[in-house]
N, C-alpha and C positions, 0 to 999 in steps of 0.2 A: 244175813246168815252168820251163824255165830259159829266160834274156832272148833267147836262141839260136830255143829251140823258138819264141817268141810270137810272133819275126821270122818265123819260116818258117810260123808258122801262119798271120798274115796276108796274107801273098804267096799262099800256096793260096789262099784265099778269097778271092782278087782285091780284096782291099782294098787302098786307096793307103796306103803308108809314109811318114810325116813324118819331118823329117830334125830333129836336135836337136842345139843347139851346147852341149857341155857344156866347163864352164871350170874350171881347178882352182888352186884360192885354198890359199897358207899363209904364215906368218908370216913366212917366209924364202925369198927369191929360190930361182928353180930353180940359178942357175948358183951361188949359195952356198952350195945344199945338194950339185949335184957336186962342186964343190972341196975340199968340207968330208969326201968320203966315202970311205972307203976301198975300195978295188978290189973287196972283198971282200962288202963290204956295197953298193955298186951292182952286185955281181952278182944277192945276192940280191933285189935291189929290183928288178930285173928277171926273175926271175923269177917275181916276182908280179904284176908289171905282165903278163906272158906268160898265165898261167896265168887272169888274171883276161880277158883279151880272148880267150881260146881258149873260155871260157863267153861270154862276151857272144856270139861267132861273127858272123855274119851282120852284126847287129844294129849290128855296127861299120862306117862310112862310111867314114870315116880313123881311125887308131888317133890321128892327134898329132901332137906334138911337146912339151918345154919351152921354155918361151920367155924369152931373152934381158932385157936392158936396153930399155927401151921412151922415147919420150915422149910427152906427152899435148899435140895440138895446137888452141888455140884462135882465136877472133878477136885475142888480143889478143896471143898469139906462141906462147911452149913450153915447155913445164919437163919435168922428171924428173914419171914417173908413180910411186905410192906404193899401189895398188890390192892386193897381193901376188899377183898374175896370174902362175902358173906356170906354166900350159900349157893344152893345150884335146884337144878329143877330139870327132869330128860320130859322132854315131848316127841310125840309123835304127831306127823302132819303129810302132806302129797310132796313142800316143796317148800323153802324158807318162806315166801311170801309167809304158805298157812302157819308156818309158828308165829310168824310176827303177827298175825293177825288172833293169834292165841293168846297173844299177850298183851293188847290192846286193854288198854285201862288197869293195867297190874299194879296193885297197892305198893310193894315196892318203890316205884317211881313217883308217891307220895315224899318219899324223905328227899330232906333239899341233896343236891349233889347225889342223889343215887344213879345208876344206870345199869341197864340190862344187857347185858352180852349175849348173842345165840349164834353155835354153829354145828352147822351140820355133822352128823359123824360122817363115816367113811368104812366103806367094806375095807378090809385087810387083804391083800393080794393072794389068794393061796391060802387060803382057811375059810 
């Protein structure tokens, strides 16, 4: 069963869908790894990005984006963030299990040292 079908399975059965923010970590900024790429090889890297969200199906909320230069803001002012925060991606699925099971074999996890973050959102108390 694929992370496509589970989303659809749960919708039949009128189960509610959690929504899951999933984040993608690697060694190396997104925008240094497009500068770094050749036309040829962010073709292909797109079409695995393509191919890998045409299984996920459904199951995807927003496909994304990568993401830029960031900074991190606190009480006491700001700096450059250093987290390796590339991009992100919201799924919907019945239950963590099905996101992780939507992300099984995700091109991202080609690059050495990369790794995929996902966590569940959360209703707001009172909204």
């Amino acid at each position: 069963m694929t992370g496509a079908d589970s989303a659809a399975g749960a919708r039949q059965m009128g189960q509610a869908m959690k929504k899951f923010v999933v984040l993608y970590i690697a060694p190396q900024s997104a925008q240094a790894q497009m500068a770094e790429s050749t036309p040829e090889a962010a073709q292909e890297g797109m079409k695995a990005w393509m191919a890998w969200a045409e299984r996920a199906g459904e199951g995807i909320v927003d496909l994304g984006t990568p993401l830029g230069e960031g900074k991190e803001i606190t009480a006491t002012g700001t700096s450059g963030t250093t987290t390796g925060l590339g991009g992100y991606t919201i799924l919907q699925a019945e239950d963590l299990a099905g996101a992780e099971a939507l992300l099984e074999g995700h091109p991202h996890l080609m690059m050495p040292g990369a790794s995929i973050q996902v966590y569940e959102t959360l209703d707001i108390p009172g909204m």
